[in-house]
N, C-alpha and C positions, 0 to 999 in steps of 0.2 A: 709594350704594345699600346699605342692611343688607344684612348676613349670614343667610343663612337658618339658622333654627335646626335643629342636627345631630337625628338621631333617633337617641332613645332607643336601645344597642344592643337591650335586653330588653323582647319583648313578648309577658304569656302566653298573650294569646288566640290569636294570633298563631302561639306556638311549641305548645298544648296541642295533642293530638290530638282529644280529645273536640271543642271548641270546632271545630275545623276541619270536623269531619265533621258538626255542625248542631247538634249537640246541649250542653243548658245543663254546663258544667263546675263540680265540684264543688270546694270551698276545699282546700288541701294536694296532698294526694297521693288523696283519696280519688275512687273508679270509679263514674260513674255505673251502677245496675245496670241500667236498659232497652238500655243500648246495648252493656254489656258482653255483655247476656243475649241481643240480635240479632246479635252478633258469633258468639259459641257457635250461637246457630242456626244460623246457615251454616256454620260449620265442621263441626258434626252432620250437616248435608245430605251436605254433599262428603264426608266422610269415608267414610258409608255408600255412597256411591254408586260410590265407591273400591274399598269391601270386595266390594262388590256384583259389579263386572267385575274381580276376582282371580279365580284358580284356586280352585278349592274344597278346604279344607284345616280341621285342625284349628283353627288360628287365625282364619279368616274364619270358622268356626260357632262359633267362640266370641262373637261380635259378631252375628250373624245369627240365630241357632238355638236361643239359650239363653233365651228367652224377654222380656218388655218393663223390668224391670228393669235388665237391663242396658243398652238405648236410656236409661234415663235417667241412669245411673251413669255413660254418655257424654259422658251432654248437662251435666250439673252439673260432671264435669271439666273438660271445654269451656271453660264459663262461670267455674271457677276459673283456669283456665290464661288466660281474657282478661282478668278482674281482673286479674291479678298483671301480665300484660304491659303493660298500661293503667297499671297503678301505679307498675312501671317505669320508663315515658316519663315521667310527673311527673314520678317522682326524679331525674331525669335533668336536667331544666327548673328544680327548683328549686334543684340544687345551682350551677346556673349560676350565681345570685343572687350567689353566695360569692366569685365571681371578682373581684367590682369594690366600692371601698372605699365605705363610708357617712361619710365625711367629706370635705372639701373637702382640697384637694391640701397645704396647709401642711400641714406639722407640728409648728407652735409653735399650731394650733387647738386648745383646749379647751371644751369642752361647759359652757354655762350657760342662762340664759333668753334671756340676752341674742344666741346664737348658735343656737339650736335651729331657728330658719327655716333656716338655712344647710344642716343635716341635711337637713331636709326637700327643699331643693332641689336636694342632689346624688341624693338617691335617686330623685326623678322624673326627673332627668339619666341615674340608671342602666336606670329602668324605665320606661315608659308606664304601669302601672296595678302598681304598687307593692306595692298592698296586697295581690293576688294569690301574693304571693311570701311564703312563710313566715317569715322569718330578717326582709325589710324591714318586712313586718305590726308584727312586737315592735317593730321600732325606732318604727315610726309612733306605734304606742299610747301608746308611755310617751315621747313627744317630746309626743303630746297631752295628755299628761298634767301633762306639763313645764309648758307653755303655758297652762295652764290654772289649775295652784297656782302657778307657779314656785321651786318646790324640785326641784331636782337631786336630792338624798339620795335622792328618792322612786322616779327611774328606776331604780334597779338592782333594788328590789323590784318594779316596775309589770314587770319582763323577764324573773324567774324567774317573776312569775304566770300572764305570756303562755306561759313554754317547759311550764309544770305543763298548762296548756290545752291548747297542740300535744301532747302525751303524752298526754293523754286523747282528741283527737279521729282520734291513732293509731292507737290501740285500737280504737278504734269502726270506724275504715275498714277495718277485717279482720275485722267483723262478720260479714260474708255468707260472703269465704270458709270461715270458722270452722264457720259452719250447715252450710255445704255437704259438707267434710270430714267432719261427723258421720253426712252422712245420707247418702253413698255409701256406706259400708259397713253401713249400715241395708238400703239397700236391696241388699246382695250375702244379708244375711242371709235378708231377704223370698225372695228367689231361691231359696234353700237351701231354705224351708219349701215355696215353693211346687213344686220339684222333688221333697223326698222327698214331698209329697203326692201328686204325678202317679205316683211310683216304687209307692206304697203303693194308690194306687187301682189304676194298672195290676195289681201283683203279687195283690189279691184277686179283679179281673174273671177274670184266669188261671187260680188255681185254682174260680174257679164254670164255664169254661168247658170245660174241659180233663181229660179224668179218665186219660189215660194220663202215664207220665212221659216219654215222647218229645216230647209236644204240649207240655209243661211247658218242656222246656228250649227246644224250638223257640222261643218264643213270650217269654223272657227277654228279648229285644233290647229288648222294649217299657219295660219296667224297668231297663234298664241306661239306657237313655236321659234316662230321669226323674233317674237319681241323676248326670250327667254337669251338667246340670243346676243341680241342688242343686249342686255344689263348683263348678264350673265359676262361677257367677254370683259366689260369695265371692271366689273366687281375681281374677278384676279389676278388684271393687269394692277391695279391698284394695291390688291393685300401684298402681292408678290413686291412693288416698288415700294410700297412701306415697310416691309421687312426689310430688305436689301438696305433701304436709307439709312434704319436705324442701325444695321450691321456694318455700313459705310462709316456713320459718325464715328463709332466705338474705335471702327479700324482706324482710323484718319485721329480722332485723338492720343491714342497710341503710341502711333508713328512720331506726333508733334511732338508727346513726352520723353521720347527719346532723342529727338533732334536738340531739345532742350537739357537732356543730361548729356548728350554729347558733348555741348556746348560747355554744361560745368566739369565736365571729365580734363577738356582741354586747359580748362581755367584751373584747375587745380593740378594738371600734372606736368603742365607747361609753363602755361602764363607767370606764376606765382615762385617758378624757379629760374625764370631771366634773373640774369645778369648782366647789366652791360659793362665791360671793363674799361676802365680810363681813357686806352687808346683808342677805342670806339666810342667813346664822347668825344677826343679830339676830333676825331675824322664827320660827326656827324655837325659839329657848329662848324 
């Protein structure tokens, strides 16, 4: 009777969150935006609905009273705070990759043409779908690449091209929250105009309406309101994009240091076991 064949410890679809919850997942670490952007909607829902049955305080009219600006400066932290969380779980899944070796268990193995399938077969032993996984993606490429010229020499270059690419499509996956950072405290400032407007229209209906100074000062609430307003909208388009930053940075450093043990995972479980055999010096002079 054969032995049945073990599975794979590492499966991403399997381990990604996005993919579990229905929706298509993105290469690396990057968040899908419709799902991260349905995740913030609920969270906007409940949170409001939160503020809604609290006692009434200056912090619940701060989120309630201060006009629709600030519903949105909610909603877009939301949706940066589900990014990041989402990108989290990736890094999380693909720093897994790293635990298990890209080469067969000797260790008098060295990497040639003539051994490149061998790569290839323990890293579908480490993963069900390989290429999903950042760090085993590079090794695949430049093993196909291997396979294809048969020069070794050429894998160490075909690895820094792949890790220059992951660093590019890093950048790019902090695209959105980047936009997003910019245009909450856009819109604290929208807030601000549109408050001392209200302050500025109230304070001249006042004096057309008003000719004693008793009625004048009575009649101030309506203006002080507007300008509450105004600062009030800056002041948590600002605390919210300062939190967000500083939980941008941490994530984004993260990521890097990983991109960077990737980097040494390939350097030590690849680079350091080429081989170039005789006959492939001749063919490369």
């Amino acid at each position: 009777m054969s032995q049945l064949k073990s599975k794979p410890p590492l499966c991403f679809f399997e381990m990604d969150f996005e993919r579990r919850c229905g929706f298509t997942s993105g290469t690396g670490t990057y968040a899908h935006p419709w799902f991260t952007g349905l995740i913030a909607l609920v969270l906007t829902v409940l949170f409001y609905l939160l503020v809604t049955f609290l006692p009434a305080s200056y912090y619940t009219d701060l989120f309630l009273k201060r006009g629709p600006t600030q519903h949105a400066a909610v909603f877009l932290g939301f949706w940066c705070m589900a990014i990041l969380l989402i990108k989290r779980q990736k890094l999380q899944v693909q720093r897994r990759a790293l635990q298990y070796d890209a080469f067969p268990s000797s260790h008098q193995f060295v990497l040639s043409s003539q051994t490149a399938d061998q790569v290839v077969t323990k890293l579908h032993e480490n993963a069900s779908d390989p290429e999903r996984f950042i760090v085993y993606n590079r090794i695949l490429v430049a093993i196909s690449n291997l396979k294809n010229l048969g020069r070794v020499s050429d894998v160490d270059d075909m690895l820094r091209s792949m890790a220059d690419r992951d660093e590019s499509a890093h950048e790019t996956s902090f695209g959105l929250v980047n936009g997003f950072l910019w245009a909450i405290p856009v819109l604290g400032f929208i807030g601000t105009v549109l408050g001392l407007g209200q302050s500025i229209a109230s304070f001249s209906s006042l004096l057309d309406n008003q000719s004693d100074m008793s009625g004048i000062v009575a009649s101030l609430t309506q203006v002080t309101s507007g300008l509450s307003t105004a600062f009030d909208t800056t002041l948590l388009a600002l605390v919210i994009a300062l939190v967000l930053q500083l939980w941008m940075t941490l994530q984004k450093t993260g990521e890097e240091q990983f991109l960077d043990d990737c980097s040494e995972y390939c350097m030590r479980q690849i680079v350091s076991r080429i081989k170039i055999l005789p006959f492939e010096q001749s063919r490369e002079i």
